[in-house]
C-alpha positions as CSV (number, residue, x, y, z in Angstrom):
1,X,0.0,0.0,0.0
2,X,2.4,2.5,1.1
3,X,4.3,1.9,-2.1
4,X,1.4,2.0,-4.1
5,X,1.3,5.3,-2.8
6,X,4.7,6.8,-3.2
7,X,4.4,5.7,-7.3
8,X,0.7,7.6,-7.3
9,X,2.7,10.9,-5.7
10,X,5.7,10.9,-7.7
11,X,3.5,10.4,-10.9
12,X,1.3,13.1,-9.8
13,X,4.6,15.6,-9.1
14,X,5.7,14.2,-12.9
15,X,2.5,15.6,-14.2
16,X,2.3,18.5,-12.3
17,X,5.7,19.5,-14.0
18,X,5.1,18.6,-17.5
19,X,1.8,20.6,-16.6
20,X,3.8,23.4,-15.8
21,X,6.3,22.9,-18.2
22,X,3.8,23.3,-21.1
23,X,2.5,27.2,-19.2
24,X,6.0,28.0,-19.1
25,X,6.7,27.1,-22.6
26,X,3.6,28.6,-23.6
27,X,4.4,31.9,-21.9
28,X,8.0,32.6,-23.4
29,X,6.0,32.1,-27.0
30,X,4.0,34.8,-26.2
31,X,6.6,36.7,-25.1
32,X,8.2,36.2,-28.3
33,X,5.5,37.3,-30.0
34,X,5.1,40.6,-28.0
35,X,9.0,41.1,-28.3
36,X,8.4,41.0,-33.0
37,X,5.5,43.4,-32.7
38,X,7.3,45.7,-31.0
39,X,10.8,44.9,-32.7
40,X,8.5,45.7,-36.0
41,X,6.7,48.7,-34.9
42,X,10.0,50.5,-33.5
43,X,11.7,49.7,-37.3
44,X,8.4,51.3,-39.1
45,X,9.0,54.5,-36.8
46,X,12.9,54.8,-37.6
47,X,12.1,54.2,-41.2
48,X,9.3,56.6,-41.5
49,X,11.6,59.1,-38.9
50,X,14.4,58.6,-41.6
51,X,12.6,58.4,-45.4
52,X,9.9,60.6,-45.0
53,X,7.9,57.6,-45.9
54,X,6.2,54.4,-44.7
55,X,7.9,51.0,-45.7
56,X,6.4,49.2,-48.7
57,X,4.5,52.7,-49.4
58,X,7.5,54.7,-49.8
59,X,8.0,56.1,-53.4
60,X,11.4,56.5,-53.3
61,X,12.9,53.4,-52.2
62,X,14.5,52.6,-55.5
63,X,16.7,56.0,-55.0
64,X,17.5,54.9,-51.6
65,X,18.6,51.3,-52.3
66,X,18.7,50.3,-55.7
67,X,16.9,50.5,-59.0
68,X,16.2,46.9,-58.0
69,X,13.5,47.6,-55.4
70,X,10.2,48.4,-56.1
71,X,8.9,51.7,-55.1
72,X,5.4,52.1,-53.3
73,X,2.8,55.1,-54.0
74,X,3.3,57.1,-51.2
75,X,-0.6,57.4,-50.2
76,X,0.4,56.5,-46.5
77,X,-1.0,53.0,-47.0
78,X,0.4,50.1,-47.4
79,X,-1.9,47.6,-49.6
80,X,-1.3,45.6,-52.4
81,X,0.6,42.7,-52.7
82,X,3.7,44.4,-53.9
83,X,3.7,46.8,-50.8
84,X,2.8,44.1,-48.4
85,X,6.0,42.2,-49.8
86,X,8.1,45.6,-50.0
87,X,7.5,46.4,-46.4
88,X,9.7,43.7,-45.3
89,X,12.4,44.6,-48.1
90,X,12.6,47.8,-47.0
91,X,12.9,47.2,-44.0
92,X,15.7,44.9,-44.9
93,X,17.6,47.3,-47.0
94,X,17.0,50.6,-44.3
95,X,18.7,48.1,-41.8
96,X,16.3,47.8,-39.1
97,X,15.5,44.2,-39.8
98,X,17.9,40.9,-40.7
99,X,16.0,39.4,-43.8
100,X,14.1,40.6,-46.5
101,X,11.7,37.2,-45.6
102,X,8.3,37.3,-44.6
103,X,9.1,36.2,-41.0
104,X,7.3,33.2,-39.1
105,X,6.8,33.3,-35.1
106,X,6.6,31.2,-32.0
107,X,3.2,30.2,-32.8
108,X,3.9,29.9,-36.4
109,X,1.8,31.1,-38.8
110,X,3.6,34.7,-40.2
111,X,3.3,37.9,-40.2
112,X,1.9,40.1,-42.6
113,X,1.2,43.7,-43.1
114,X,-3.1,44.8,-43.8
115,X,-4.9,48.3,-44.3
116,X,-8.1,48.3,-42.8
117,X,-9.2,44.8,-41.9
118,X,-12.2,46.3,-40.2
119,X,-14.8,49.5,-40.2
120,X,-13.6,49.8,-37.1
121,X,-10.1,49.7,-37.4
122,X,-8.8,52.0,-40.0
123,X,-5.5,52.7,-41.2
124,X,-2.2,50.2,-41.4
125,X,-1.8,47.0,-39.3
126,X,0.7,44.3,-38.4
127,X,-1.7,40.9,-38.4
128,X,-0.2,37.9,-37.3
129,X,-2.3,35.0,-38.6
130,X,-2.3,31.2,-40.0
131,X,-1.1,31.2,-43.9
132,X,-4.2,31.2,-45.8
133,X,-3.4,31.3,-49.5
134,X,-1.1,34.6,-50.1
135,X,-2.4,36.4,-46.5
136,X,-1.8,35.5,-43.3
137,X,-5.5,35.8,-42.3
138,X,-5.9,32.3,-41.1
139,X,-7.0,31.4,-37.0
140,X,-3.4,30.7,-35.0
141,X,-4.6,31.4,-31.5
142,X,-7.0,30.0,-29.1
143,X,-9.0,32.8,-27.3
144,X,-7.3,31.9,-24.2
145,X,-3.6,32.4,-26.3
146,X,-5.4,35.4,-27.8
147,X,-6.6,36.7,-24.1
148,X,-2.8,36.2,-22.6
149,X,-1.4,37.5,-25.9
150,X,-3.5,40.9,-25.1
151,X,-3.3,41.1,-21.3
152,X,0.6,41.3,-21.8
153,X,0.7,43.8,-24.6
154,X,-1.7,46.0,-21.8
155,X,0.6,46.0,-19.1
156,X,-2.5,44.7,-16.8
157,X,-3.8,47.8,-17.6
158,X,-7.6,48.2,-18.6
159,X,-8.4,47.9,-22.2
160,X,-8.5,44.1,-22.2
161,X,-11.5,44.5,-24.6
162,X,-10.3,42.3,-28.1
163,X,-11.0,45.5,-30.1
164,X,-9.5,48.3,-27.7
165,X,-6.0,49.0,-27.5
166,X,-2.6,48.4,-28.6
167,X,-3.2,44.8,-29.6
168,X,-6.0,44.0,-31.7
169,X,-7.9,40.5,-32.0
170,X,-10.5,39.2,-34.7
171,X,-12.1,36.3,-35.8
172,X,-9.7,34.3,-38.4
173,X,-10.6,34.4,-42.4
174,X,-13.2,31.9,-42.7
175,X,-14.6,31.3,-39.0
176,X,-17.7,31.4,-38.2
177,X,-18.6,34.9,-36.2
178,X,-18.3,34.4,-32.3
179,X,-16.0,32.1,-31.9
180,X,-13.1,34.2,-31.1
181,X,-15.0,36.7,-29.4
182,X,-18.7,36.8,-28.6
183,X,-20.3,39.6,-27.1
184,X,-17.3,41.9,-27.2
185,X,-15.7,39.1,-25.1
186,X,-12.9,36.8,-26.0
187,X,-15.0,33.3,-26.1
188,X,-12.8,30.7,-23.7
189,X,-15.3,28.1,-24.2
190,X,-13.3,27.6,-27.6
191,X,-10.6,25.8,-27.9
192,X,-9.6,25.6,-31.4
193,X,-6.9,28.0,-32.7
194,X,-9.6,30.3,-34.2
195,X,-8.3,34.4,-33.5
196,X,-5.8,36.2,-35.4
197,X,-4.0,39.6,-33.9
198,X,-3.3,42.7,-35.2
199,X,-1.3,46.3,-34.0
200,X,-1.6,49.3,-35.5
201,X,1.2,51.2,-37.0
């Protein structure tokens, strides 16, 4: 009996730790994921502080690196598929990131670059989502992820609402409405990787 009882204990203190194991790994991720939207946010400022422009919208990004890259309009938006892809390139070429590749994170998925991917969220956005054809629109997070991913980009602070604030979370391209966030609430009863996040730059 009493050995019985020591194997039930120390399998119970060997779950407990793989338990544990799994928050902690899950944790750094979204660390890691906080740590690129900022990385990315902080290189569109320097760009925009140093060119006048926005990357992937600038219009003179052939005189500043090459007749080989492609310029961008200059309308202070960056859509199309050939400003989405020169974002990162200029990026690259300005310095402030080490490849011109469309880069992956923690949870996957990659990051991509959309202009208003709501009404009520105008202007440019990095979105972080499951590839889905040639966007990055696709569900990657759970809305617990989601919820964890936006209560450390807060700071604890209030706006924990999924569409207030510095991070951003919506439904994934092609799932069904409320089951990343129902009733202006991030839906925990889900457990599917159905949410995709966004910040404004």
């Amino acid at each position: 009996m009493i050995e019985l009882a020591i194997v039930l204990m120390v399998m119970g203190i060997i779950a407990g730790a793989v338990f544990k194991g799994q928050d902690l790994l899950e944790a750094a991720k979204v660390r890691a994921v906080l740590n690129d939207f900022n990385r990315f946010k902080t290189a569109v400022i320097h760009y925009h502080e140093t060119y006048g422009a926005l990357p992937g919208d600038d219009p003179h990004a052939s005189y500043h690196f090459g007749s080989d890259v492609a310029n961008g309009n200059g309308d202070g938006i960056v859509a199309g598929d050939s400003e989405e892809r020169g974002f990162w390139v200029h990026l690259f070429k300005a310095g402030y990131i080490s490849s011109d590749k469309i880069p992956s994170s923690k949870f996957g998925g990659r990051y991509g670059v959309v202009s208003n991917p709501t009404d009520q969220m105008p202007g440019n956005w990095l979105q972080l989502g499951k590839e889905n054809g040639a966007k990055a629109n696709g569900g990657i997070f759970t809305p617990r992820q989601a919820q964890l991913l936006k209560s450390k980009a807060e700071d604890g602070g209030s706006s924990v609402s999924p569409l207030e604030g510095i991070l951003r979370v919506i439904e994934g391209a092609g799932i069904p409405a409320g089951q990343c966030i129902q009733g202006g609430h991030f839906n925990l009863s889900v457990t599917a990787p159905v949410c995709v996040v966004l910040m404004s730059f």
